[in-house]
C-alpha angles and dihedrals in degrees: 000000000000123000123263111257109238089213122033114169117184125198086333111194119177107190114182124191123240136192077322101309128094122251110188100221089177132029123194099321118185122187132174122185128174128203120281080019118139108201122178135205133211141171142115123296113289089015084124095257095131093038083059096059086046097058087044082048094053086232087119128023118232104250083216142017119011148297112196108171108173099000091308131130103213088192091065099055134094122226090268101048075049091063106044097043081054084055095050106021110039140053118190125192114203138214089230102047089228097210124170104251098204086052132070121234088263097051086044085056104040099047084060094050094041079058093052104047113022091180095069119102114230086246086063097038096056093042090051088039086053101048087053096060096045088056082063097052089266106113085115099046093056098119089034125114130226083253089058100047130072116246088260087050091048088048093063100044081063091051091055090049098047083049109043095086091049096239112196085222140042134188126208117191104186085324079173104039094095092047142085114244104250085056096040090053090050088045087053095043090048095049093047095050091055094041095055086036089057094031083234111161118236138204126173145161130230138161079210108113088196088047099048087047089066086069125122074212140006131204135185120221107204116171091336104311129108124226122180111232117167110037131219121297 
């Protein structure tokens, strides 16, 4: 029996209106990942990439077709049940780290954690949160700001964050692209090998050719529409 895809998006369109008349962002966009995949996507500036992770984010709802990501239709949702199956559901890794720079990478960590499980006490959010970042290399940079870390150092941190719930899905959007190559290249090995450890399924998306051919699957975005082109390993 195969594996239940943890995103499945059917005929997606995403139509926005402007200055009264309609731009199709995205057309007719399908999109299948399993668990533990890696799936890249490429393609020139404005092409819809990032309004794709959006609408796999729930930060935007698809204006046709679906977006099912763990069993759940997005399109189904209110703003509240968003934000909480974001909570529970998504990790995003950004270009532009996006720390907190009052906070240290434990405190970063652990108040994601602490959003996603409020269950959790601070003792268990800061050993969790600890364990996190020493899966990234950062067991010695726990006390440390984002002033005080380089930008490879930064970008881990926001893996750990993105990670330390466990999320069956994460999201890169140019995790690379503000960072030198050799780094880059650490910050991707290290998200794919947690990704595949926690069978965690990954999309991202990255201009890096070498980075993109790490990929289980790649994809190219061109004026709104997917093509498949590397196949499955």
């Amino acid at each position: 029996m195969s594996e239940a895809a943890i995103i499945s998006a059917q005929n997606v369109d995403y139509t926005l209106d402007v200055a009264g008349r309609p731009l199709n962002i995205l057309r007719k966009v399908s999109l299948q990942v399993k668990p533990a995949e890696v799936v890249a996507i490429v393609g020139p500036s404005g092409s819809g990439k990032t309004s794709m992770l959006m609408l796999l984010a729930g930060l935007e709802k698809a204006t046709g077709g679906s977006v099912t990501v763990n069993g759940t239709d997005l399109g189904k949702l209110n703003e509240d049940e968003l934000a909480k199956f974001r909570r529970n559901t998504v990790g995003i890794v950004f270009q532009s780290f996006h720390l907190i720079p009052s906070l240290t990478a434990l405190d970063n960590v652990g108040m994601a954690l602490e959003i996603a499980d409020e269950k959790l006490t601070m003792a268990q959010v800061r050993e969790q949160a600890a364990k996190a970042l020493a899966a990234v290399g950062l067991q010695d940079r726990l006390d440390h700001r984002p002033s005080a870390m380089s930008g490879g150092e930064q970008q881990r941190v926001g893996l750990a964050r993105a990670t330390v719930a466990n999320p069956p899905l994460l999201l890169a959007d140019e995790p690379t692209g503000n960072l030198d190559q050799k780094t880059g290249a650490v910050v991707v090995d290290l998200m794919f090998d947690l990704a595949r450890k926690n069978r965690t399924a990954v999309v991202l998306i990255t201009h890096d050719p070498a980075l993109a051919a790490k990929a289980d699957r790649v994809y190219t975005m061109t004026a709104g529409e997917l093509i498949e082109t590397t196949a499955a390993r």
